[in-house]
BAFI-3210 file (N, C-alpha, C; in Angstrom, 3 decimals, decimal comma, padded with zeros to 6 digits):
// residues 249
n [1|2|3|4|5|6|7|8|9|10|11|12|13|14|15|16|17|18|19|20|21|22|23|24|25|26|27|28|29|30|31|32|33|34|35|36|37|38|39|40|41|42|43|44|45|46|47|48|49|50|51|52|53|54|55|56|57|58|59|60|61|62|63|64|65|66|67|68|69|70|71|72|73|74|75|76|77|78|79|80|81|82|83|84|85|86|87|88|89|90|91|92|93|94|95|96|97|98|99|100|101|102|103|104|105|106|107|108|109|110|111|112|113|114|115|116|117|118|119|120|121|122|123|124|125|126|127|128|129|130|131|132|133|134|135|136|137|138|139|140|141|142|143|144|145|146|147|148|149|150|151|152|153|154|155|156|157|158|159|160|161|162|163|164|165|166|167|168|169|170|171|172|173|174|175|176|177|178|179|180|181|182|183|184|185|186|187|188|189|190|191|192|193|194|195|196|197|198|199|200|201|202|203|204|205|206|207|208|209|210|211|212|213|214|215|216|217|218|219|220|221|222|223|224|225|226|227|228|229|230|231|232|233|234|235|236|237|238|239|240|241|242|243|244|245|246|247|248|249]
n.u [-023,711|-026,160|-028,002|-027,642|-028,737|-031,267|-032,100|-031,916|-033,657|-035,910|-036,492|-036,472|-039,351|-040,685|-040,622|-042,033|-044,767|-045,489|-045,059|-047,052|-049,123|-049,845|-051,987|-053,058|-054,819|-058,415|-058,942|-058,074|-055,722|-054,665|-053,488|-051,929|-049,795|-049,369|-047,936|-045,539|-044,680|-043,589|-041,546|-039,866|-039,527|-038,109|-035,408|-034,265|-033,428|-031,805|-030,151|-029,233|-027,575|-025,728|-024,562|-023,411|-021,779|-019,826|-018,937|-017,672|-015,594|-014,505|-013,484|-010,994|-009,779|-008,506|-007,602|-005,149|-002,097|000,899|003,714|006,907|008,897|006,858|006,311|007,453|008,548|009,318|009,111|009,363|012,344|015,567|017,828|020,431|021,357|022,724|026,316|027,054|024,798|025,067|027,198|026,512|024,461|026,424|027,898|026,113|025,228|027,628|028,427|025,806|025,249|026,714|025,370|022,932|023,487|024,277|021,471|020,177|021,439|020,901|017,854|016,067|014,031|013,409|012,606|014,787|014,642|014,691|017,306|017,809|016,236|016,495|018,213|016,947|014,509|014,980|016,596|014,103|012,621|014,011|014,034|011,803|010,817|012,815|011,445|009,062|009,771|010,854|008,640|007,248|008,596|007,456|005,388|002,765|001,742|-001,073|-001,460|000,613|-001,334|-001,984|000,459|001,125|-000,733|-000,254|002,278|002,052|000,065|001,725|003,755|002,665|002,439|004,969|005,832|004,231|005,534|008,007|007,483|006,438|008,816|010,819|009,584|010,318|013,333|013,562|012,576|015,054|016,700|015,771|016,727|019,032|020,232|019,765|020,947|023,850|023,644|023,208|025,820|027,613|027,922|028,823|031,582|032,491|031,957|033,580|036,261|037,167|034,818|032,678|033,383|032,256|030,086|028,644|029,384|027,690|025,240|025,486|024,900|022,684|020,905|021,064|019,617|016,938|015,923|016,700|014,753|012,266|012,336|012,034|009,622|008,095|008,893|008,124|004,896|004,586|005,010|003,515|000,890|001,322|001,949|-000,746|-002,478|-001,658|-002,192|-004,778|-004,998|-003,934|-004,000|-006,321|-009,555|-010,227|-007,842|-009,390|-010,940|-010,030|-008,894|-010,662|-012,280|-010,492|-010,011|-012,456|-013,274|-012,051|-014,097]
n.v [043,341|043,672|043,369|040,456|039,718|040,834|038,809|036,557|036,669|037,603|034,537|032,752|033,986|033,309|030,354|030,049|030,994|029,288|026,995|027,632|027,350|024,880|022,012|019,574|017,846|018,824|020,261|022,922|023,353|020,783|020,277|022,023|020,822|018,315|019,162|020,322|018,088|016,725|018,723|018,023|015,692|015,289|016,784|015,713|013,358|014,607|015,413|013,167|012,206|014,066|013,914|010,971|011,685|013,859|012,385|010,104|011,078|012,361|010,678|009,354|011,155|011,360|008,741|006,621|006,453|004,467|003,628|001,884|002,500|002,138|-000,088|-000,797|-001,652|-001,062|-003,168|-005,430|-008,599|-007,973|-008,780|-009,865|-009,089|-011,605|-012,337|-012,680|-011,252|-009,111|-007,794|-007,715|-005,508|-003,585|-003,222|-002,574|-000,307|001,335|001,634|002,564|005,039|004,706|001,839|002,987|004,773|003,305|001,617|003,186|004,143|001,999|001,701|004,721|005,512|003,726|002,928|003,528|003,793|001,600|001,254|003,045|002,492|000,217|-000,687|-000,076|-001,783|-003,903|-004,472|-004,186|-005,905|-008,021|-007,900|-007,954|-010,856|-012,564|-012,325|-013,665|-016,135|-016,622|-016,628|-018,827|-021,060|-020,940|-021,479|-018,995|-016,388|-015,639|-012,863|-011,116|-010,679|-008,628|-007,568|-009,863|-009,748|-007,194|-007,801|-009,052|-008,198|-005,616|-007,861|-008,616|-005,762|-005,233|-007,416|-006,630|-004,351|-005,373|-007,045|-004,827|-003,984|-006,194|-006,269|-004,036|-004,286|-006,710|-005,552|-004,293|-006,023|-007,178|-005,204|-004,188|-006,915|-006,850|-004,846|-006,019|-007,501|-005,470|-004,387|-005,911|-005,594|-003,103|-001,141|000,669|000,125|-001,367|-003,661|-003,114|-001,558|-003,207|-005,252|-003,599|-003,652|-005,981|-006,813|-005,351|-006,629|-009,338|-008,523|-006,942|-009,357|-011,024|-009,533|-009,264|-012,008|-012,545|-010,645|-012,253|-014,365|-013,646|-012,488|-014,842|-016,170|-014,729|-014,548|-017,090|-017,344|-015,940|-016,504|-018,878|-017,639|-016,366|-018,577|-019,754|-017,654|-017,762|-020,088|-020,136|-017,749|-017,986|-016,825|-014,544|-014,043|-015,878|-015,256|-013,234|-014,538|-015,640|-013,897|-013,040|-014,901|-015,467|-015,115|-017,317|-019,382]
n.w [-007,558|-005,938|-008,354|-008,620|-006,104|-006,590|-008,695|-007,669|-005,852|-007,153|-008,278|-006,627|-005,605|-008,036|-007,546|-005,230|-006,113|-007,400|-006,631|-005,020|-006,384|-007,081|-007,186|-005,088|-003,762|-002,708|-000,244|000,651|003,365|003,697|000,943|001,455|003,383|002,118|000,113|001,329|002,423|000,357|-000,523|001,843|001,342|-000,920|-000,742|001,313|000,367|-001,835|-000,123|001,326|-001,264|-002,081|000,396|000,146|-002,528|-001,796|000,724|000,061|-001,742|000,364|001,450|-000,226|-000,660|002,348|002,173|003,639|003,518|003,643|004,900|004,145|007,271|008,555|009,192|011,541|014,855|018,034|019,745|018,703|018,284|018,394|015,234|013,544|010,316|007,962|006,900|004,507|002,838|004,210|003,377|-000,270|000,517|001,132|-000,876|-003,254|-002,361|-002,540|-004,894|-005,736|-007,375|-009,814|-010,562|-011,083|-013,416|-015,140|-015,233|-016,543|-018,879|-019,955|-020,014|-019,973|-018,902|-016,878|-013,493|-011,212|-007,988|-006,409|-005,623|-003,984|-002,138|-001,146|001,374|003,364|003,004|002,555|005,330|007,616|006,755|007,200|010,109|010,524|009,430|010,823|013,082|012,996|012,356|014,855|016,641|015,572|016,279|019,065|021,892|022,108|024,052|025,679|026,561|025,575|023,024|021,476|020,372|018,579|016,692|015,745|014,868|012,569|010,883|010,418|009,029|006,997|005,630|005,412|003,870|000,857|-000,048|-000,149|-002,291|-004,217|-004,778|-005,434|-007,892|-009,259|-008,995|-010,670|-013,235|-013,388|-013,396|-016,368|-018,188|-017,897|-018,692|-021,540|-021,742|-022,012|-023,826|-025,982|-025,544|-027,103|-029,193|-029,145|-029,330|-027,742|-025,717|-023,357|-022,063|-018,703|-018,232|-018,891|-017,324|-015,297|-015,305|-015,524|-013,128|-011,457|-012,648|-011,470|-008,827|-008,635|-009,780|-007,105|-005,382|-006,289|-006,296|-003,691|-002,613|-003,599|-002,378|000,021|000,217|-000,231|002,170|004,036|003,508|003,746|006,765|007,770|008,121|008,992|011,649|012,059|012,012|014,886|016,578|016,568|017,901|020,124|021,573|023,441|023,384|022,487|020,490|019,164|017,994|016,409|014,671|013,136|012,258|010,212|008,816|007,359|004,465|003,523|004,251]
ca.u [-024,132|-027,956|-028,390|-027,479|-029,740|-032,706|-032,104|-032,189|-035,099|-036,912|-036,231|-037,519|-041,082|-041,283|-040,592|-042,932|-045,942|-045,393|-045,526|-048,578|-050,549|-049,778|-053,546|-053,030|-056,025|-059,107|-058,716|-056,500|-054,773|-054,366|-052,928|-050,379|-049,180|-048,906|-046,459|-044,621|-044,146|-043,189|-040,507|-038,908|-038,888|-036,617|-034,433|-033,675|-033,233|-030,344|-028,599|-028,093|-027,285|-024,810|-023,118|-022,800|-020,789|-018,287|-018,305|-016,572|-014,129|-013,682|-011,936|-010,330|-008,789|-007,854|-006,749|-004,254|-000,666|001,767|005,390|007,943|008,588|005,453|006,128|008,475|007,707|010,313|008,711|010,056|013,490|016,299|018,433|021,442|021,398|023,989|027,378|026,555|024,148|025,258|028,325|025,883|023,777|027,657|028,311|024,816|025,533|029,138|027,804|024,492|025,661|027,221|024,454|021,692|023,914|023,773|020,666|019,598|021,736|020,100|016,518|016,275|012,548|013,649|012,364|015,723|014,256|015,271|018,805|017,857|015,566|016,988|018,794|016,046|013,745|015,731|016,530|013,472|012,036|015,027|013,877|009,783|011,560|013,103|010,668|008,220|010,592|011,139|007,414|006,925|008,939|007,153|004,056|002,310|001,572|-002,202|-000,955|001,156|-001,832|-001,341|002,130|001,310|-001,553|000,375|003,316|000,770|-000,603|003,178|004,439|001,778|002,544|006,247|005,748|003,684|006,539|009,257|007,378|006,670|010,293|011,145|008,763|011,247|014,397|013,258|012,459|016,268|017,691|015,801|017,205|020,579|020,333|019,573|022,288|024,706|023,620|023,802|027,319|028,424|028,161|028,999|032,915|032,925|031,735|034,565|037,095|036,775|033,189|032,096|033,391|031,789|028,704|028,825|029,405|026,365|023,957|024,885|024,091|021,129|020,240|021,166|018,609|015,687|016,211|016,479|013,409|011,590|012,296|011,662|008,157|007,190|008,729|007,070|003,928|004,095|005,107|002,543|000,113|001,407|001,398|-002,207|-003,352|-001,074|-002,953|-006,090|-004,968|-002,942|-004,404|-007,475|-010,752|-009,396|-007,321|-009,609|-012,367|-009,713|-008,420|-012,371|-012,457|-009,433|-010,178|-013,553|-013,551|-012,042|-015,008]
ca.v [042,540|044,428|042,674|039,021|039,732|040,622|038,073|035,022|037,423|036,718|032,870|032,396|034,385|032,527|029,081|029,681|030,730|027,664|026,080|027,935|027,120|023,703|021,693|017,807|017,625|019,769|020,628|023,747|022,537|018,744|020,145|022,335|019,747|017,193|019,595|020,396|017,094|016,419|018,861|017,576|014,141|015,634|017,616|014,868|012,468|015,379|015,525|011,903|012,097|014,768|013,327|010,105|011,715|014,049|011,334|009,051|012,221|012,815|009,361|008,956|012,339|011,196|007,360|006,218|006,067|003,586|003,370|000,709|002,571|002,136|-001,601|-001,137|-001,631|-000,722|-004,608|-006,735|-008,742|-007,349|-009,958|-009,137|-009,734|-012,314|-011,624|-012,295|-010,590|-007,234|-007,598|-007,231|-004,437|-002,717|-002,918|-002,234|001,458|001,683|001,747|002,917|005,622|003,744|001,516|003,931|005,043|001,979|001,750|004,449|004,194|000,616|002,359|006,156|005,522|002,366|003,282|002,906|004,432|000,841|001,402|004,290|001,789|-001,412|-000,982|000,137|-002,331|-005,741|-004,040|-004,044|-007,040|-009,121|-008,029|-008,798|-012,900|-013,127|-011,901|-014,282|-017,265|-016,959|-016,991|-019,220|-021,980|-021,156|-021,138|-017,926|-015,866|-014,931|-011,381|-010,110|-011,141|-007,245|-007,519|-010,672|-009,328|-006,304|-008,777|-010,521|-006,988|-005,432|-008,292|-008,540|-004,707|-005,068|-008,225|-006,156|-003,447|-006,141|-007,727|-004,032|-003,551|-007,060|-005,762|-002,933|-004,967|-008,015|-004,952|-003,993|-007,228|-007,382|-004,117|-004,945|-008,107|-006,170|-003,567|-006,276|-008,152|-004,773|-004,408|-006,769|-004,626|-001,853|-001,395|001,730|-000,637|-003,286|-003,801|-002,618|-000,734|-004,260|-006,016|-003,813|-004,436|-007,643|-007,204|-004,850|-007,358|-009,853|-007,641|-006,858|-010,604|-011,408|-008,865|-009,817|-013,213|-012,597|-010,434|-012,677|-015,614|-013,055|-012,968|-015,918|-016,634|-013,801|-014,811|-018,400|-017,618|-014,612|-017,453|-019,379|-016,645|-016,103|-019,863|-019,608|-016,811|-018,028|-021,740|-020,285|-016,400|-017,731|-016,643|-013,126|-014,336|-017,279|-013,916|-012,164|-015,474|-016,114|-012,347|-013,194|-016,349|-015,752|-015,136|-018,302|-020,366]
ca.w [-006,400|-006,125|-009,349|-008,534|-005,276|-007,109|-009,711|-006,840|-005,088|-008,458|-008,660|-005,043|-006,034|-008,893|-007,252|-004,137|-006,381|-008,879|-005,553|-004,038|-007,811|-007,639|-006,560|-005,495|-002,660|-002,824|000,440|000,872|004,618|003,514|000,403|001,743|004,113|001,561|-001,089|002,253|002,826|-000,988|-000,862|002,330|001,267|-001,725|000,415|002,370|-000,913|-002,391|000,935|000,962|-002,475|-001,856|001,572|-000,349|-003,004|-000,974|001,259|-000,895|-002,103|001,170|002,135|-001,293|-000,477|003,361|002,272|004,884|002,814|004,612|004,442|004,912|008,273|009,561|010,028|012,806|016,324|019,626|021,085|017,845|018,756|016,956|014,800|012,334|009,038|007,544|006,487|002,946|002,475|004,305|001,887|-000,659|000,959|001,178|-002,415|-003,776|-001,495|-002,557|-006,323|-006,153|-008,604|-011,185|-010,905|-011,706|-014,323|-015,947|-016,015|-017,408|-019,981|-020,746|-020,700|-019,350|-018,095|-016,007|-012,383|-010,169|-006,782|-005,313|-005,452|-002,358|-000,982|-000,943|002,665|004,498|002,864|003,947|006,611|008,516|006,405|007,882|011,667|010,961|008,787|011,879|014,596|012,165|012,814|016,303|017,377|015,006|017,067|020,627|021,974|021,924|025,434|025,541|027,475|023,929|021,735|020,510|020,129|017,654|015,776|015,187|014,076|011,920|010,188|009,680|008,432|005,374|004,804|004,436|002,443|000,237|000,174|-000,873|-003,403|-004,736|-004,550|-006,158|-009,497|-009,917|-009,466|-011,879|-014,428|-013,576|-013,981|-017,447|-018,487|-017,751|-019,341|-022,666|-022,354|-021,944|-025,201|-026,790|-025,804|-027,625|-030,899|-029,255|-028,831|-026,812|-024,091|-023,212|-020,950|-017,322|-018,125|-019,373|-016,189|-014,245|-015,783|-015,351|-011,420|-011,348|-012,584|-010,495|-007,343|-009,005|-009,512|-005,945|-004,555|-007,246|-005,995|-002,042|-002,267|-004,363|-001,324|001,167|000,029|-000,087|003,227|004,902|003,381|004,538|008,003|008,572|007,858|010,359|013,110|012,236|013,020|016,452|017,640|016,342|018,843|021,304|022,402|023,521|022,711|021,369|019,484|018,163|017,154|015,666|013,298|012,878|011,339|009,451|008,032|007,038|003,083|002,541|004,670]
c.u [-025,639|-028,166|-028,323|-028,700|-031,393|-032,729|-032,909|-033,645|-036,514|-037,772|-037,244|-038,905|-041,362|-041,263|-041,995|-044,198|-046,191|-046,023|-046,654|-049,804|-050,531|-051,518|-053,420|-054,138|-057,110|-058,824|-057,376|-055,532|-054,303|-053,497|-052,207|-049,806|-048,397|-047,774|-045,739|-044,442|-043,358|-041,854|-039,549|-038,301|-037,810|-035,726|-033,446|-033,039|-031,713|-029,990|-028,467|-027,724|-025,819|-023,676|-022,559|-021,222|-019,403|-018,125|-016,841|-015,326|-013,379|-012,254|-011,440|-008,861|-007,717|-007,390|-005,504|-002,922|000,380|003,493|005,699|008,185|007,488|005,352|007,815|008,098|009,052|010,148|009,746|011,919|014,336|017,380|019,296|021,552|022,639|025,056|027,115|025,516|024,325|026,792|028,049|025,392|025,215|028,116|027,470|025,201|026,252|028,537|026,855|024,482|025,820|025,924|023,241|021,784|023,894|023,102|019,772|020,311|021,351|018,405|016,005|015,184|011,911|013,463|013,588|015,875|015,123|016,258|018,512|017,133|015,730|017,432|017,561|014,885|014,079|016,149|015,337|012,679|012,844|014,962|012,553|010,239|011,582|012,539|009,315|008,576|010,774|009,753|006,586|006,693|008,975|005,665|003,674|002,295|000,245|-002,245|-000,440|000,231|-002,015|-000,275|001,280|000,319|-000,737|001,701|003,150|000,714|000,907|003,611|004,031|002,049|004,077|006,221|005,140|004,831|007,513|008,487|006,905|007,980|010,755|010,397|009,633|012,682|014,509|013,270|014,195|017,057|017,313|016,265|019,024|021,019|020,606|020,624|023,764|024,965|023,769|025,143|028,355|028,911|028,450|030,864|033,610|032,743|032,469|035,617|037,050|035,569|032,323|031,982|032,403|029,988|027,724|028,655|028,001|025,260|024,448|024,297|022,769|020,324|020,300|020,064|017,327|015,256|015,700|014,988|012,214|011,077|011,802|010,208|007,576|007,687|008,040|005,679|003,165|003,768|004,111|001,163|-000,220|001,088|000,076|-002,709|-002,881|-001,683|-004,365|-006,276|-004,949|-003,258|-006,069|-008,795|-010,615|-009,170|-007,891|-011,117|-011,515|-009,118|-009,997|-012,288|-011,495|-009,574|-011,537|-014,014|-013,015|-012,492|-015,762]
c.v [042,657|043,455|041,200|039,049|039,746|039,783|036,863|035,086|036,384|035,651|032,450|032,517|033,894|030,844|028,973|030,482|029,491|026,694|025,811|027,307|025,776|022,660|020,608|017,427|018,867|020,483|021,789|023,449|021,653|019,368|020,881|021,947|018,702|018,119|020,107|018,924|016,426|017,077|018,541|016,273|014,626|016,060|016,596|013,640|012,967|015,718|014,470|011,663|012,963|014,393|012,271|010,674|012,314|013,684|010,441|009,815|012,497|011,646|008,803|009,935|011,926|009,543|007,104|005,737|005,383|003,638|001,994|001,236|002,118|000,724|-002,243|-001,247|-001,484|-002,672|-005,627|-007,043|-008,350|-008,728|-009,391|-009,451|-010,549|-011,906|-011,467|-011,355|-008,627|-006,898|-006,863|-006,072|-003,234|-002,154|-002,339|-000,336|001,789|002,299|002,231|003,794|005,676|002,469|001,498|004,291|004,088|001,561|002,768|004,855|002,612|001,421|003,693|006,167|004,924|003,307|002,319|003,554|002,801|000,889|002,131|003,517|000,794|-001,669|-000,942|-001,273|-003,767|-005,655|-004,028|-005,469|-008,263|-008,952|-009,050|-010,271|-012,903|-013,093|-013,402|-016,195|-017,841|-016,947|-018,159|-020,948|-021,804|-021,057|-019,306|-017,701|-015,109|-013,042|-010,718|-010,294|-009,467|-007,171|-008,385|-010,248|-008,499|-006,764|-009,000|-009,173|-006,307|-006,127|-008,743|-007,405|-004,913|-006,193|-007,625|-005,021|-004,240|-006,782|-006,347|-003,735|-004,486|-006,707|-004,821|-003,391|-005,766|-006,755|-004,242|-004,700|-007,316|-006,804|-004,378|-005,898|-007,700|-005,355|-004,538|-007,102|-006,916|-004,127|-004,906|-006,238|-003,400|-001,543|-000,463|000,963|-001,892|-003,006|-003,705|-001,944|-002,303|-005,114|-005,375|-003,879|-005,694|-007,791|-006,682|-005,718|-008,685|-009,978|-007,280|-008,798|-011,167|-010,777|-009,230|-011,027|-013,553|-011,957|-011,426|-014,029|-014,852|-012,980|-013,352|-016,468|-015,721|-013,997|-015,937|-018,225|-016,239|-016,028|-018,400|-019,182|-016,725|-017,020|-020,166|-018,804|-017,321|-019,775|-021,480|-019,011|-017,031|-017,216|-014,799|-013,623|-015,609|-016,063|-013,432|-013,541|-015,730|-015,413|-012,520|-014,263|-016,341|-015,907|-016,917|-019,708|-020,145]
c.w [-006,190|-007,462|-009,353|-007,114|-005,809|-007,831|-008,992|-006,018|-006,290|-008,797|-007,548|-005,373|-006,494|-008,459|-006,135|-004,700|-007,708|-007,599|-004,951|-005,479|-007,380|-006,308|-006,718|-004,841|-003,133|-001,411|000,710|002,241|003,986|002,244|000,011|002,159|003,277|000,768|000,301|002,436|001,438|-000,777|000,119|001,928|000,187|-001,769|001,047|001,504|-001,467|-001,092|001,367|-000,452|-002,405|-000,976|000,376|-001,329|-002,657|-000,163|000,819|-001,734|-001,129|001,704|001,072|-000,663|001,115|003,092|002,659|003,745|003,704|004,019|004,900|006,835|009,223|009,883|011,027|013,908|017,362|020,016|019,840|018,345|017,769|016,914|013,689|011,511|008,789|006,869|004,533|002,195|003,117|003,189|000,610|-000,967|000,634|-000,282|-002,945|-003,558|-001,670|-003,905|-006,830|-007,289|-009,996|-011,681|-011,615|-012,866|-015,500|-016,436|-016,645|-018,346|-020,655|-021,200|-019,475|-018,656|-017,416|-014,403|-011,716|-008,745|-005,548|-004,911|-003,703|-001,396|-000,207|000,447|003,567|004,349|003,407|005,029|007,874|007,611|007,012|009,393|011,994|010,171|010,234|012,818|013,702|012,701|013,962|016,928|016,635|016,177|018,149|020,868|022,035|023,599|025,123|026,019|026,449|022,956|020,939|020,031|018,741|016,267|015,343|014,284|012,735|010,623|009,917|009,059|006,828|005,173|004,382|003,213|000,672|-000,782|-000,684|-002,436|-004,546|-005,282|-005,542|-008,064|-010,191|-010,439|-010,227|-012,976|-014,725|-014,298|-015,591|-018,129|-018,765|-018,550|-020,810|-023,016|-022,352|-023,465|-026,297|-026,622|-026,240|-028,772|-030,873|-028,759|-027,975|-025,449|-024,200|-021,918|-019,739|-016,931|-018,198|-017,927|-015,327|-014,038|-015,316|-013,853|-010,911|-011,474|-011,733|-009,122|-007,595|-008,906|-008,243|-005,286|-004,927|-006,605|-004,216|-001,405|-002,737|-002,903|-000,307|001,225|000,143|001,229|004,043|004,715|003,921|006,146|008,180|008,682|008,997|011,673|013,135|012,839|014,395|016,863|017,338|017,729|020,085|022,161|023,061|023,060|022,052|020,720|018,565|016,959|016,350|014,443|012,790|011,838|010,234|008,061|006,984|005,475|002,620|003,280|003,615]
res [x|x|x|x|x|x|x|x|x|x|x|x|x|x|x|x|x|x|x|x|x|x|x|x|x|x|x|x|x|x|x|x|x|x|x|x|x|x|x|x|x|x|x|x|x|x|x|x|x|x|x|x|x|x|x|x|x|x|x|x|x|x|x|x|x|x|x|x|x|x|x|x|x|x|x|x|x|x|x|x|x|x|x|x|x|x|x|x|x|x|x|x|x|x|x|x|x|x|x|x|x|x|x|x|x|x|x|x|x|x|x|x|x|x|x|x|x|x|x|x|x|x|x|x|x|x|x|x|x|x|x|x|x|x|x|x|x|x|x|x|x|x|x|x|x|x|x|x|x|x|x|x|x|x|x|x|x|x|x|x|x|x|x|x|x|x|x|x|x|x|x|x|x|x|x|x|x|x|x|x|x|x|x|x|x|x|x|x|x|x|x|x|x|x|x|x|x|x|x|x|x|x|x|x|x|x|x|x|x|x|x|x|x|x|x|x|x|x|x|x|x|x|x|x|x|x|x|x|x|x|x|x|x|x|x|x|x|x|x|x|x|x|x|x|x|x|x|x|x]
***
């Protein structure tokens, strides 16, 4: 420790008579002032050089991770999904098992996380469709223009969410598709494994399908909301569609 002390002792001496030799003015005042003023300006150069960079580590490191939860709200109206489609949702959950199994014996490195996700995900994407729908066809109330923004901003994250979601299930359905053309040559797979094969992908293609529409209707109608609050909240809401709108003036 004594030895790393004198070492840095050393460094110092030798830096602050490099410093004291150094002759830019004749004047000795004027041209200690000026190399004091030299080495703050470089001081001050490497500690914005420095913030900048564990700046930018620091909010990589704190970047705001979102869930599907997070686009729920207590205020949105609640609406029940359709019989067909919770039929669906019922089977998908009855099977999830056998499902997974499936595919992963089509291709073992097939991401089937949706299977666990799938309820929750149309599940709250089928409240913000419908909360989407129903303000769609009324005027707005300048007094909720939080409520609607917040509408507006959830309903682009779950869209985001489903059409994540839809990327996994399309790579299911293709999977599937594949293990069923190689069951043709394979004769351990027939009869009642084959059928239920068969039932599997079309629950899979039903969901691929519903998210795929869900998408693009959540996308249209967030669209919508936006230019209603941008008409109908008043001058809030015509700043906050202004802010919104602006890349594609």
């Amino acid at each position: 420790m004594k030895t790393i002390i004198n070492d840095i002792w050393d460094k110092l001496l030798y830096a602050f008579s490099l410093f004291n030799s150094i002759k830019i003015l004749s004047n000795p005042i004027w041209n200690f002032i000026l190399k004091i003023g030299i080495v703050l300006f470089y001081f001050i150069i490497l500690k914005f050089i420095l913030k900048f960079i564990f700046g930018r580590r620091q909010v990589k490191k704190h970047k705001t991770v979102r869930t599907i939860d997070q686009c729920v709200s207590e205020e949105d109206l609640k609406f029940q999904m359709a019989q067909a489609e919770e039929e669906v949702l019922d089977a998908i959950q009855k099977n999830r098992q056998e499902i997974k199994n499936t595919l992963k014996r089509a291709n073992n490195t097939i991401d089937v996380s949706w299977v666990d996700s799938c309820n929750k995900i149309l599940r709250i994407s089928n409240t913000l469709d419908n909360n989407l729908a129903y303000y769609r066809k009324r005027n707005l109330d300048k007094s909720k223009f939080q409520y609607y923004a917040s509408l507006h901003f959830r309903s682009m994250i779950a869209a985001d969410f489903v059409h994540n979601e839809y990327n996994k299930v399309d790579k299911s359905f293709r999977e599937i598709n594949h293990f069923i053309v190689d069951m043709k040559s394979r004769p351990e797979f027939r009869g009642n494994y084959k059928n239920q094969v068969h039932q599997q992908k079309d629950q899979i293609k039903y969901i691929r399908n519903f998210y795929l529409n869900r998408v693009h209707n959540m996308n249209h109608q967030t669209e919508i909301l936006r230019d209603k609050i941008g008409s109908e909240c008043g001058d809030r809401g015509r700043r906050w569609w202004i802010e919104r709108t602006r890349h594609k003036n």
